[in-house]
VOBA-1610 file (N, C-alpha, C; in pm, whole numbers, padded with zeros to 5 digits, always signed):
BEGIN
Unk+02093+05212+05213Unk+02208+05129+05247Unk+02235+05139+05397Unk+02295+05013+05463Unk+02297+05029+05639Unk+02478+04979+05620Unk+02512+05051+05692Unk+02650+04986+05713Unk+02706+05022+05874Unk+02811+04964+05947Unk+02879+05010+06068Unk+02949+05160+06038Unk+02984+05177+05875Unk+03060+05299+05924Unk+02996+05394+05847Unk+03025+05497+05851Unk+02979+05604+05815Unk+03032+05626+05640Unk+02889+05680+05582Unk+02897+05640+05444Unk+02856+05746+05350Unk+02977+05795+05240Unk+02933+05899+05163Unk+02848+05914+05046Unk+02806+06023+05052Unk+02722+06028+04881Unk+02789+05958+04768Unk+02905+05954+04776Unk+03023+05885+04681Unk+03026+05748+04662Unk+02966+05653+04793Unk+02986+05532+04785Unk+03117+05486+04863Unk+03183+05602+04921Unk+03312+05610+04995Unk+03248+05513+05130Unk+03356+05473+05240Unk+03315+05450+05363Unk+03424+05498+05451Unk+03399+05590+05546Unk+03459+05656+05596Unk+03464+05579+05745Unk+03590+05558+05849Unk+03605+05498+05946Unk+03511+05550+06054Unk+03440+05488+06143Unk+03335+05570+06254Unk+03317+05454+06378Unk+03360+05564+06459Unk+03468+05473+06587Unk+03283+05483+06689Unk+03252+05371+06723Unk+03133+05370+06783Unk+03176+05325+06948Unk+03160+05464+06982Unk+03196+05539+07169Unk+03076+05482+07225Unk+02987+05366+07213Unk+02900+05294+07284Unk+02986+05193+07364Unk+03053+05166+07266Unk+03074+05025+07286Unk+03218+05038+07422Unk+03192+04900+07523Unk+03330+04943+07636Unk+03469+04903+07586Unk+03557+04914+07600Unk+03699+04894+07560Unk+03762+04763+07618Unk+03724+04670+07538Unk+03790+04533+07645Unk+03891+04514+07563Unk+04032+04412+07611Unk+04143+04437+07553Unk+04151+04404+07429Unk+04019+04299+07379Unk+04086+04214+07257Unk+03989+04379+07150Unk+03926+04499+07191Unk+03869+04569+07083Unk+04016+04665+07107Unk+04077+04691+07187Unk+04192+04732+07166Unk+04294+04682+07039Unk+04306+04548+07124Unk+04449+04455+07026Unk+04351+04492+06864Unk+04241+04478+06815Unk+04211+04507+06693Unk+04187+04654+06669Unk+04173+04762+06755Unk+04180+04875+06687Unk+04377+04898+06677Unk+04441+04841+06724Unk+04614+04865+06720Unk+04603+04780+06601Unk+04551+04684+06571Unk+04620+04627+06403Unk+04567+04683+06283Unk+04427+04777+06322Unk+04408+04841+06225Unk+04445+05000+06250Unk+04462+05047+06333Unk+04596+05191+06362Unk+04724+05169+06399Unk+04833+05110+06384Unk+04919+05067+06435Unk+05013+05182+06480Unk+04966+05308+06386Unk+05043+05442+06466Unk+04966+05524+06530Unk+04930+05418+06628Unk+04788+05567+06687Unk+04856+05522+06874Unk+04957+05612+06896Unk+05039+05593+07034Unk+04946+05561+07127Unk+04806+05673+07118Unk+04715+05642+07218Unk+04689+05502+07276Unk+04650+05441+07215Unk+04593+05323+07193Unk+04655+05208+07264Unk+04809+05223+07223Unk+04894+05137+07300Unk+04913+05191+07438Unk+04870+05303+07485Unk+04902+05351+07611Unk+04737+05317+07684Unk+04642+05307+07606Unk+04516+05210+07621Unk+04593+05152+07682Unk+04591+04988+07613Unk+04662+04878+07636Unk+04712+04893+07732Unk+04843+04991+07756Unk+04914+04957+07841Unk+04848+04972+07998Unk+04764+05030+08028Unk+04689+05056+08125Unk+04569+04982+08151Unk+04535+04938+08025Unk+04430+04805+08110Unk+04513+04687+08148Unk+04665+04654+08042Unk+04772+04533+08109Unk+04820+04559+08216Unk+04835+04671+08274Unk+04856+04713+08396Unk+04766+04667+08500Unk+04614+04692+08484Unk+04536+04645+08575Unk+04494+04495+08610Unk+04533+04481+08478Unk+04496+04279+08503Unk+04669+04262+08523Unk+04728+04324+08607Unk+04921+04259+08660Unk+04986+04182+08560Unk+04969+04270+08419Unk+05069+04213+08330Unk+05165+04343+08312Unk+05258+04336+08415Unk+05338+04482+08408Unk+05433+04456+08255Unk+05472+04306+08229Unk+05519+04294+08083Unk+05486+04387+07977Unk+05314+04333+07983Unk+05286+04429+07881Unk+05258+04509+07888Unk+05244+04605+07969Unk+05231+04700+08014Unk+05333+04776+07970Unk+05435+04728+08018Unk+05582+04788+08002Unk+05600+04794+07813Unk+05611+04704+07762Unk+05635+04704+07620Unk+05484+04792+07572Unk+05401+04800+07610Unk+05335+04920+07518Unk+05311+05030+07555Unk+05437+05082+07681Unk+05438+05232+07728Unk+05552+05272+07588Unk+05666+05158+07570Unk+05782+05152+07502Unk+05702+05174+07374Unk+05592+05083+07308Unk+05538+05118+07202Unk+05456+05261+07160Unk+05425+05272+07275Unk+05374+05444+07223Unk+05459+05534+07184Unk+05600+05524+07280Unk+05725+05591+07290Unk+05751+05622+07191Unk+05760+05451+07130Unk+05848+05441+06966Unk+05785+05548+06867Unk+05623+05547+06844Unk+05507+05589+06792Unk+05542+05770+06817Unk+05538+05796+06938Unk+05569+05943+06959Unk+05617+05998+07084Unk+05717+05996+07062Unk+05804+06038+07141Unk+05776+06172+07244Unk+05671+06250+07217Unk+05687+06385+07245Unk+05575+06395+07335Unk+05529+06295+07377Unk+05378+06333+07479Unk+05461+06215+07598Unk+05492+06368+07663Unk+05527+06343+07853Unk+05433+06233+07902Unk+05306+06197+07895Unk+05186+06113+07968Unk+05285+05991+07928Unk+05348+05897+07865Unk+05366+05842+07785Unk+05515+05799+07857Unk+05566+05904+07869Unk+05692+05876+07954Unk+05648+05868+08139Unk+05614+05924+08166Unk+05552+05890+08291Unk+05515+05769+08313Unk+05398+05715+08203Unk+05377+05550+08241Unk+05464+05492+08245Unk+05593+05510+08176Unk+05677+05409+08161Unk+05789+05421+08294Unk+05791+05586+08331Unk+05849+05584+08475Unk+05789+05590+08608Unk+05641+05514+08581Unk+05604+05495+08685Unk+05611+05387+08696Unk+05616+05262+08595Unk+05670+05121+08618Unk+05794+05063+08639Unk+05874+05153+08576Unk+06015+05114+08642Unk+05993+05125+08796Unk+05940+05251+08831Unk+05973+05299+08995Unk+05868+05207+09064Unk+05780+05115+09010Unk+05750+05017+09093Unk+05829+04943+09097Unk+05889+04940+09028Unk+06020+04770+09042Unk+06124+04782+09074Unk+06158+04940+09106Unk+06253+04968+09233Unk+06377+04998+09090Unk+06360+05041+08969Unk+06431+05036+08879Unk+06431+05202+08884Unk+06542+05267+08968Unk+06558+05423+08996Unk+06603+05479+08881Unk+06724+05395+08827Unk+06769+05492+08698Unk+06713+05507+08551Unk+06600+05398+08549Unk+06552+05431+08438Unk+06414+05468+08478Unk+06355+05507+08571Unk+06270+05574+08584Unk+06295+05750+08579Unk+06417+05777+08634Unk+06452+05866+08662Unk+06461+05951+08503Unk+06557+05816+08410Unk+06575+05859+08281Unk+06427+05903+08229Unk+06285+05852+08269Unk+06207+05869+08195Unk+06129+06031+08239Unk+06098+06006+08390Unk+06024+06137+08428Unk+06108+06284+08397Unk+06266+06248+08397Unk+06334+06352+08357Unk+06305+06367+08172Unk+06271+06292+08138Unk+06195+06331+08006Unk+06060+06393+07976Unk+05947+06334+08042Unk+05841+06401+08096Unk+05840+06546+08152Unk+05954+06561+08264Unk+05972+06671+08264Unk+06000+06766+08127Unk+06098+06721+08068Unk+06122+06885+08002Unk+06044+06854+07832Unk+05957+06741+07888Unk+05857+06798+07761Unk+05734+06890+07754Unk+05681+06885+07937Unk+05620+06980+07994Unk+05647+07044+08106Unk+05725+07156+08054Unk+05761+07271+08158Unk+05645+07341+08214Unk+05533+07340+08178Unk+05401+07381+08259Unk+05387+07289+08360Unk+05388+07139+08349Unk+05354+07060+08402Unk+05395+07016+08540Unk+05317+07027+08663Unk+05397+06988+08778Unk+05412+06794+08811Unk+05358+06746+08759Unk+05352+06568+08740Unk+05470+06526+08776Unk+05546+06538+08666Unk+05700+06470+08626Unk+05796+06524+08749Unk+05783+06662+08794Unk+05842+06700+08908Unk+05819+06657+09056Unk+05680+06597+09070Unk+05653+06534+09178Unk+05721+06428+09226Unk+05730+06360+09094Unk+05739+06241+09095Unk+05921+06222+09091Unk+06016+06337+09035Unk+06111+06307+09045Unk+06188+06368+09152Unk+06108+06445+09247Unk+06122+06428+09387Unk+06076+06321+09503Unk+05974+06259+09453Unk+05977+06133+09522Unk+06095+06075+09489Unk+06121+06047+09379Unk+06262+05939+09367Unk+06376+06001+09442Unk+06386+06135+09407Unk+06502+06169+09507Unk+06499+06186+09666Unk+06356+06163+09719Unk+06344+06108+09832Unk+06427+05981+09896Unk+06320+05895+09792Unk+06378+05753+09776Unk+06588+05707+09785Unk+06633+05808+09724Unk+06720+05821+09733Unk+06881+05877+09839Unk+06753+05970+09977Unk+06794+06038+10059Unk+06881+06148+09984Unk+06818+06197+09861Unk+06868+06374+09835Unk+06738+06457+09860Unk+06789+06495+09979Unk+06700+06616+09988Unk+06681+06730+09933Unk+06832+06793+09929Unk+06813+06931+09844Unk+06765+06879+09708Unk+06804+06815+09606Unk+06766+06823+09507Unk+06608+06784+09488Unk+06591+06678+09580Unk+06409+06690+09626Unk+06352+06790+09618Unk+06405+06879+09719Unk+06324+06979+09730Unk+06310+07117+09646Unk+06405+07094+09565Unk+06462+07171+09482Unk+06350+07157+09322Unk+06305+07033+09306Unk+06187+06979+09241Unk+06074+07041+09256Unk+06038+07032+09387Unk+05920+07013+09449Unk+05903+07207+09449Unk+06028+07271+09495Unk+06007+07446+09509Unk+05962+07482+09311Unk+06038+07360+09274Unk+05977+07414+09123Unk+05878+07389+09075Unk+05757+07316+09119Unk+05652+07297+09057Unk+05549+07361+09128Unk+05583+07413+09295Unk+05524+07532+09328Unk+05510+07653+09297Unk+05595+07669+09161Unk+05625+07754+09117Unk+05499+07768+08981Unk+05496+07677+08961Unk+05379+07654+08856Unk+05212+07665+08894Unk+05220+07607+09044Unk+05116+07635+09116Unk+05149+07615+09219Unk+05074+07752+09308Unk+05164+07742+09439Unk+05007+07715+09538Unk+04907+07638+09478Unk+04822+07614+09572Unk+04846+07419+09530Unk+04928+07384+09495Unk+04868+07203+09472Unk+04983+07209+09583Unk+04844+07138+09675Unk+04861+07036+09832Unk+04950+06942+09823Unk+04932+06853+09703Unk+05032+06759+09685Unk+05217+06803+09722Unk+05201+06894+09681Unk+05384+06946+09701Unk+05379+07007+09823Unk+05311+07070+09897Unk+05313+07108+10062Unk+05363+06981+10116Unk+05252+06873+10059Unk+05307+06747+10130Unk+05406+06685+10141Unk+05447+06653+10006Unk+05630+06677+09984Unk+05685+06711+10043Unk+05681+06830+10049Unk+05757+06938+10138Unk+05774+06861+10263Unk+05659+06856+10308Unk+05626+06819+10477Unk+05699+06670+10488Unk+05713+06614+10363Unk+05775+06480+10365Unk+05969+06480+10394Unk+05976+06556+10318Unk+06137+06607+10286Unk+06190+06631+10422Unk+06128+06715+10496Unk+06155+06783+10606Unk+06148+06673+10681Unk+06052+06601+10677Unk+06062+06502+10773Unk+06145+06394+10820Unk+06219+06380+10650Unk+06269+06272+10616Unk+06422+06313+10683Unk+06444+06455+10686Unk+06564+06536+10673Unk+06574+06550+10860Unk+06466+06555+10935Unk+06466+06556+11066Unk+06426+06661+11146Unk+06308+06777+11046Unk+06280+06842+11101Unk+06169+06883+11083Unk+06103+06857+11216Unk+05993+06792+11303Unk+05882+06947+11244Unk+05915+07062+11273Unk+05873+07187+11333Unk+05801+07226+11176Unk+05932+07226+11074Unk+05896+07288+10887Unk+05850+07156+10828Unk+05823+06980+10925Unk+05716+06919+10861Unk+05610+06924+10895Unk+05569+06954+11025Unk+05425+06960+11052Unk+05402+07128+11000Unk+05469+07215+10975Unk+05426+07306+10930Unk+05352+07274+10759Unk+05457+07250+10737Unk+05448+07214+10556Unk+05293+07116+10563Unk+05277+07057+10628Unk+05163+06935+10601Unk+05035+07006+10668Unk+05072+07115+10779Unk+04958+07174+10774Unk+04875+07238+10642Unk+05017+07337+10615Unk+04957+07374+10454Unk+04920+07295+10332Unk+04924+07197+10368Unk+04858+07055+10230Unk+04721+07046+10320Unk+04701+07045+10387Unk+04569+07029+10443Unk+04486+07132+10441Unk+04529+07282+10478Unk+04459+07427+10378Unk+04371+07407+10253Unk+04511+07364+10170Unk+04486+07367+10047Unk+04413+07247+10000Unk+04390+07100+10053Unk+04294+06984+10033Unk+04290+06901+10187Unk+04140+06998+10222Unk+04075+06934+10361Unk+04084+06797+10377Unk+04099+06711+10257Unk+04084+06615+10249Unk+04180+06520+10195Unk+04327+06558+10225Unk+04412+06497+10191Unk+04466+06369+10344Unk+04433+06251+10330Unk+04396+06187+10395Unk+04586+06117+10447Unk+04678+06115+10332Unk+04827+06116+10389Unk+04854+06210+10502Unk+04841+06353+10478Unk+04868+06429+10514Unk+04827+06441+10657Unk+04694+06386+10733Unk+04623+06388+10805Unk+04694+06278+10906Unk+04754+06179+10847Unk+04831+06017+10901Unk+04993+06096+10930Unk+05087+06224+10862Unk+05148+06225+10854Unk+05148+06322+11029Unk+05037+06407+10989Unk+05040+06496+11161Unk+04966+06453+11264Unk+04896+06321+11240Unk+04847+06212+11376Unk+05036+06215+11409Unk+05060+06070+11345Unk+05208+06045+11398Unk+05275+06149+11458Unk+05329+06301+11401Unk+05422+06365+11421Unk+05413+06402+11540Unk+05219+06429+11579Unk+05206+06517+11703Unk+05201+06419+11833Unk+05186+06231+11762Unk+05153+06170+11887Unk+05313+06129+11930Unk+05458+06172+11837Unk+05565+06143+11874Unk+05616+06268+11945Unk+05526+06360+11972Unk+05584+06450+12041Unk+05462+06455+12198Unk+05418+06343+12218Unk+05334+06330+12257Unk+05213+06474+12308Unk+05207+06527+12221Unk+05118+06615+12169Unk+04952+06556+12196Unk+04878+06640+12241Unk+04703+06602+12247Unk+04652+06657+12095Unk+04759+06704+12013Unk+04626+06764+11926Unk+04686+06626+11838Unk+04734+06516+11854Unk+04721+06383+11735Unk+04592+06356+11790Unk+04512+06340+11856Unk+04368+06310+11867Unk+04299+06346+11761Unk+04326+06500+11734Unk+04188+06571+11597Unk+04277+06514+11496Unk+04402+06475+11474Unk+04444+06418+11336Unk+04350+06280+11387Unk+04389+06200+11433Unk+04333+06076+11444Unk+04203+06051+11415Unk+04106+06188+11447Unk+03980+06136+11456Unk+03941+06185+11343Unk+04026+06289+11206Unk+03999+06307+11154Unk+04000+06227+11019Unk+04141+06116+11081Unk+04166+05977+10936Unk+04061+05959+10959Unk+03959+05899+11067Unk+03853+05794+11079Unk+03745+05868+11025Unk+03723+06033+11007Unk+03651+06070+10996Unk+03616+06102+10797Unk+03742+06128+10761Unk+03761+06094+10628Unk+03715+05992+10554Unk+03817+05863+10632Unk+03762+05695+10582Unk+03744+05649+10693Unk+03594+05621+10726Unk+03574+05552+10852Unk+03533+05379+10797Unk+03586+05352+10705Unk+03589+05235+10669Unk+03745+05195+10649Unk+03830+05256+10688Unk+03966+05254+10610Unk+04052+05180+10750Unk+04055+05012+10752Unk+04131+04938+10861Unk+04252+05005+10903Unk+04379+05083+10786Unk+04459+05130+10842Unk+04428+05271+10946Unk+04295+05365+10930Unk+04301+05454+11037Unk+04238+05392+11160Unk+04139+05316+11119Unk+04108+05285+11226Unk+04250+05184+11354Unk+04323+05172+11288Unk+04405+05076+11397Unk+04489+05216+11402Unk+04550+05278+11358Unk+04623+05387+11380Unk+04560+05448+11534Unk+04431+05466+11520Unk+04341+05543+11619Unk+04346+05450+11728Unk+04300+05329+11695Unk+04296+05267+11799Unk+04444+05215+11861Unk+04525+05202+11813Unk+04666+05190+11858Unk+04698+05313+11974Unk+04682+05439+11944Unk+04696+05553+11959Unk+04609+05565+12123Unk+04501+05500+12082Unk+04398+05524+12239Unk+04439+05417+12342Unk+04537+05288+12258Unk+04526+05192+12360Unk+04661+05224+12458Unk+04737+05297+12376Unk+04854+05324+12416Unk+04842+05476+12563Unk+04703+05521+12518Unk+04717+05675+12598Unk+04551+05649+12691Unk+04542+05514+12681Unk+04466+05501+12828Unk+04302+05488+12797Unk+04253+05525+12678Unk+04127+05518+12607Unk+04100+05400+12524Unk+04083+05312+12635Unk+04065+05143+12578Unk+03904+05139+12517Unk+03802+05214+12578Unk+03688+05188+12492Unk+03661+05210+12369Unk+03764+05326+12320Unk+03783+05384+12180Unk+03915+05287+12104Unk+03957+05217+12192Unk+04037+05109+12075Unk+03961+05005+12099Unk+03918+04925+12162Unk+03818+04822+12145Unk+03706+04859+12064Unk+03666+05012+12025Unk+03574+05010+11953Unk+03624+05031+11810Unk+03738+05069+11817Unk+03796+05080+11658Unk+03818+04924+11575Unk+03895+04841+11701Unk+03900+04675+11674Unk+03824+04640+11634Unk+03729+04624+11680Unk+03584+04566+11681Unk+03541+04577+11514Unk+03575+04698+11475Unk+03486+04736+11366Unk+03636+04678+11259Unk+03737+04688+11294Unk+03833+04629+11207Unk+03843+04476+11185Unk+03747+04437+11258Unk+03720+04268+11243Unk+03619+04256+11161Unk+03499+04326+11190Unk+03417+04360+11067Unk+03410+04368+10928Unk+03544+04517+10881Unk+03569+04488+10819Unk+03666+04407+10746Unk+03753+04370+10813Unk+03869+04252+10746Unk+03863+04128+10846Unk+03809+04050+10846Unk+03776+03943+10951Unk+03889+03861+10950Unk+03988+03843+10873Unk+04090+03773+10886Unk+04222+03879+10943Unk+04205+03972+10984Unk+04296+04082+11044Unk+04346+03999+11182Unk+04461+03972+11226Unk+04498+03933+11281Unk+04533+03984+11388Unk+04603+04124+11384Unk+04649+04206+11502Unk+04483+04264+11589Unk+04400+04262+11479Unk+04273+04368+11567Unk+04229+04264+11684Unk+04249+04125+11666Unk+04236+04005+11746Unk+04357+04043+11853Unk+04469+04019+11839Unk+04578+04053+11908Unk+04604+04140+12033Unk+04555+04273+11931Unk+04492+04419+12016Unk+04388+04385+12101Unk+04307+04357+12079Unk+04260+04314+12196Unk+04263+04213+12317Unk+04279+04085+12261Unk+04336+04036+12418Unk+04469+04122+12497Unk+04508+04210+12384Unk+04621+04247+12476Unk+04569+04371+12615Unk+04470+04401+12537Unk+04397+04544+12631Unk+04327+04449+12724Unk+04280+04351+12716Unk+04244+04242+12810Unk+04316+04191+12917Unk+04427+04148+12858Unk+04497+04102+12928Unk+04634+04182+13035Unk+04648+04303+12982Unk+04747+04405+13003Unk+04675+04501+13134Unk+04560+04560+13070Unk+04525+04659+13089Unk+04357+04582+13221Unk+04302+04490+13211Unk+04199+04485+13262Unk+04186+04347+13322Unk+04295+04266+13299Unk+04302+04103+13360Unk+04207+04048+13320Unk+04156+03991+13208Unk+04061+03976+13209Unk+04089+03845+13121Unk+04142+03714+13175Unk+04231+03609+13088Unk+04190+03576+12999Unk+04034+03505+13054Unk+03969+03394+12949Unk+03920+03487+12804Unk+03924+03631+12839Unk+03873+03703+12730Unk+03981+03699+12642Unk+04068+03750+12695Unk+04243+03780+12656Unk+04252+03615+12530Unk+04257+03510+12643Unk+04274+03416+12549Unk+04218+03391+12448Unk+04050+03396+12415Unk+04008+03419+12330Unk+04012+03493+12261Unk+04046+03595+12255Unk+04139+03669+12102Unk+04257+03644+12074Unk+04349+03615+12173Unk+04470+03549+12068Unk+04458+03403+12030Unk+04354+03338+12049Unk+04335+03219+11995Unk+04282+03270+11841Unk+04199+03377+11885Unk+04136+03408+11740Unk+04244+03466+11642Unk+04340+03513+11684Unk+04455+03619+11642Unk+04558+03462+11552Unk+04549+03371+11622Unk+04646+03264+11594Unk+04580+03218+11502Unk+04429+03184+11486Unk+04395+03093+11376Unk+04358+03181+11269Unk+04386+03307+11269Unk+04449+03413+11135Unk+04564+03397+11110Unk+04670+03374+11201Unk+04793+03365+11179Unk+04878+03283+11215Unk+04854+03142+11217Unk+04874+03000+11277Unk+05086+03072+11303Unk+05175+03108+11261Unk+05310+03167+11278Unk+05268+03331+11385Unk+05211+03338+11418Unk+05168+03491+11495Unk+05272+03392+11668Unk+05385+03462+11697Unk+05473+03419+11809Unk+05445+03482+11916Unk+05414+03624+11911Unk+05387+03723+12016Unk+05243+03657+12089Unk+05160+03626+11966Unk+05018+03570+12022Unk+04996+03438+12122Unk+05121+03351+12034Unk+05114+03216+12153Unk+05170+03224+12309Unk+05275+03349+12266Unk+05356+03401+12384Unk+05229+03444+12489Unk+05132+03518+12467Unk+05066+03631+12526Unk+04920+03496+12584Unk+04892+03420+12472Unk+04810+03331+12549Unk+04856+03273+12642Unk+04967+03204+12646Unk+05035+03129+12770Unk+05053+03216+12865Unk+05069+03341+12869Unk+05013+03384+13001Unk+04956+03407+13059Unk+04847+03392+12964Unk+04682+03406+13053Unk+04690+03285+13122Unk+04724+03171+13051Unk+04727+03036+13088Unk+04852+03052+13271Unk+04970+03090+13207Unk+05038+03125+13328Unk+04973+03180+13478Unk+04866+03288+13408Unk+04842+03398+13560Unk+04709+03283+13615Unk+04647+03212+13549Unk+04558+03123+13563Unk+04584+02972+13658Unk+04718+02959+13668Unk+04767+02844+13703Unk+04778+02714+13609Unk+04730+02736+13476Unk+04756+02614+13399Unk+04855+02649+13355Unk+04964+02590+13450Unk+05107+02607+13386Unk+05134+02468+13214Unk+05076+02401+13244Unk+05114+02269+13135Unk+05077+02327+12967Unk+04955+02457+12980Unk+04901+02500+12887Unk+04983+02589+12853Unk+05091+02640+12964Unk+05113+02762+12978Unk+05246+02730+12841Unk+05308+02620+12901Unk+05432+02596+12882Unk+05460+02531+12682Unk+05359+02472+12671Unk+05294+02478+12556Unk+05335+02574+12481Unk+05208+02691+12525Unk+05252+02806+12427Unk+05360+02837+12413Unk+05456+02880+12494Unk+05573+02940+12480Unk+05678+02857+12411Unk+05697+02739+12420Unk+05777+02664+12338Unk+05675+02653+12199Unk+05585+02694+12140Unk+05512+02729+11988Unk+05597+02855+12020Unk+05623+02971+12066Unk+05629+03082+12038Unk+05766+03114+11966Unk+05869+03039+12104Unk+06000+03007+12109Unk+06058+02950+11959Unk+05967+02830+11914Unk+05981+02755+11803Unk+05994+02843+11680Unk+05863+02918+11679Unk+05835+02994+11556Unk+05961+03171+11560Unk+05992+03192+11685Unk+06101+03271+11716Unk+06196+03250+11818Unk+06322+03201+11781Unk+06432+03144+11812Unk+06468+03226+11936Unk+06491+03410+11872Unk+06494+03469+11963Unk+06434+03553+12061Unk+06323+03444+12106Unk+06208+03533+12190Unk+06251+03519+12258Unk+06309+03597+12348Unk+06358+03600+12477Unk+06258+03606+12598Unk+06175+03665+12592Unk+06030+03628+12673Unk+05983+03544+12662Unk+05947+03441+12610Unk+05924+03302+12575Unk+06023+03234+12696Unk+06157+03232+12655Unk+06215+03209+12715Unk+06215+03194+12831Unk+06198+03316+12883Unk+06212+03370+13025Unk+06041+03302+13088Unk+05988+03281+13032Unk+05864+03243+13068Unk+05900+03114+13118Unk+05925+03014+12995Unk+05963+02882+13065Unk+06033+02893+13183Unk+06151+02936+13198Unk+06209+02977+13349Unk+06123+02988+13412Unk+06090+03045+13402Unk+05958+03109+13533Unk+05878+02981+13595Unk+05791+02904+13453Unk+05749+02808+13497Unk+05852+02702+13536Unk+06000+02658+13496Unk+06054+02557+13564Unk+06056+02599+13722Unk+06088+02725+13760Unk+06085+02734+13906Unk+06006+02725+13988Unk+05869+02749+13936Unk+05741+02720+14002Unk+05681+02536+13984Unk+05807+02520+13993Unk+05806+02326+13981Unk+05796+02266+13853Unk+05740+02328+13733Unk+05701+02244+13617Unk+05800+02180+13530Unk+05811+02072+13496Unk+05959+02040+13400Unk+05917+02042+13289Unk+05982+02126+13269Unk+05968+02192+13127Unk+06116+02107+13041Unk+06016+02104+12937Unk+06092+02013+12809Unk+06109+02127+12650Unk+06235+02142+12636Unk+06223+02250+12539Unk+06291+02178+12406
//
């Protein structure tokens, strides 16, 4: 005899769940009508509706597992991690504070309900979270980082870059943490945000946000070949990136006079971002330092248009009415 399920000396047929096969939603929706109390399943569901942006259902079958069993924390978490995308604090809060005290081993639910009380600007009780799940393990990086977040958030500069050093001890490769002590050390204008900087890129050297971080960072402290080379590669990878266009005519135009180049990236910067105001502003002055005032004047009334209150725009036209041009605004 051949059958799908597994079959006894008896003539019985016993259920036999075949782990070949991949989980697409509709073998879900039919293993839930033939288990309808199997919580797992709906928390399946709810996580592949999650990935195809049906937070609906998503949401109603975190609620359906709930109903199913109440007592597995994973379960409440999904459901307070979707509220806290939708900016829904108190019933997320209601949920991870359930998560929590269904696993008191567990540091998850505590992370997470110190982020919210981040979110919230309570610090002590943040941190008050966060000292408790260090308590559970006092090597997860994740809560150093916290830490280093809290402090930061709270205004002190000295116990966050401390704290975020120690998330980086404990995971070389915690790549927030690395973005959190670029910033801290380049606002104290500090040389060691360089080894943070070079270490985002070195982490994800495909990752557009370090690379403009870095290159922001070099264009600002005088190392234009290392932000033109970070740009460069941020056009590469996101070719419709608008600022890496931007960034550069501006190092062009700022830093090396160099117009017709200048203009050609914020032309390129504009036809990413046909509303980009700063960009029409910044071409018309290439056009300005060039003597095509008529081109010049152009831009700036696009710039003016698209921002009412550009006051440089503004001041530009001035400029050109005095140098004879009649300008029409």
């Amino acid at each position: 005899m051949t059958c799908w399920s597994a079959c006894s000396t008896s003539g019985e047929k016993t259920a036999l769940v075949d782990h070949t096969r991949p989980w697409t939603l509709a073998r879900v929706d039919s293993a839930i009508l033939a288990d309808p109390d199997n919580a797992a399943l709906f928390a399946r569901r709810a996580r592949m509706n999650l990935a195809r942006d049906s937070v609906r259902g998503a949401m109603n079958d975190w609620k359906r597992a709930i109903l199913v069993d109440s007592t597995n924390f994973r379960w409440h978490l999904g459901l307070g991690d979707l509220y806290f995308s939708k900016a829904d604090l108190v019933n997320a809060e209601i949920e991870f504070t359930k998560a929590r005290n269904l696993a008191l081993d567990s540091t998850e639910a505590r992370f997470k309900l110190a982020e919210l009380r981040l979110l919230q600007r309570d610090h002590v009780n943040a941190m008050a979270e966060v000292n408790d799940a260090l308590r559970i393990d006092d090597q997860n990086a994740r809560g150093y980082f916290l830490k280093g977040w809290i402090h930061r958030e709270a205004g002190d500069t000295s116990l966050a870059i401390s704290s975020y050093r120690t998330a980086i001890e404990r995971d070389p490769d915690l790549y927030e943490a690395y973005m959190a002590l670029a910033q801290l050390h380049a606002g104290q204008n500090d040389p060691l945000a360089w080894q943070y900087y070079n270490s985002l890129v070195d982490l994800r050297p495909k990752s557009v946000e370090a690379l403009y971080a870095r290159g922001l960072y070099a264009q600002e402290h005088g190392r234009d070949s290392i932000a033109l080379a970070d740009y460069a590669l941020i056009k590469t990878l996101d070719p419709n990136n608008p600022t890496a266009w931007y960034n550069t005519g501006f190092i062009y135009l700022e830093h090396q006079d160099r117009f017709e180049a200048a203009r050609e990236e914020f032309t390129g910067a504009i036809e990413r971002m046909p509303t980009y105001a700063q960009a029409y502003y910044n071409r018309g002055l290439t056009y300005e330092f060039e003597g095509v005032l008529d081109s010049a004047a152009k831009d700036f009334r696009v710039a003016l248009a698209l921002m009412p209150d550009f006051d440089a725009a503004a001041h530009g036209l001035d400029r050109l009415q005095k140098r004879g041009l009649r300008v029409l605004r």
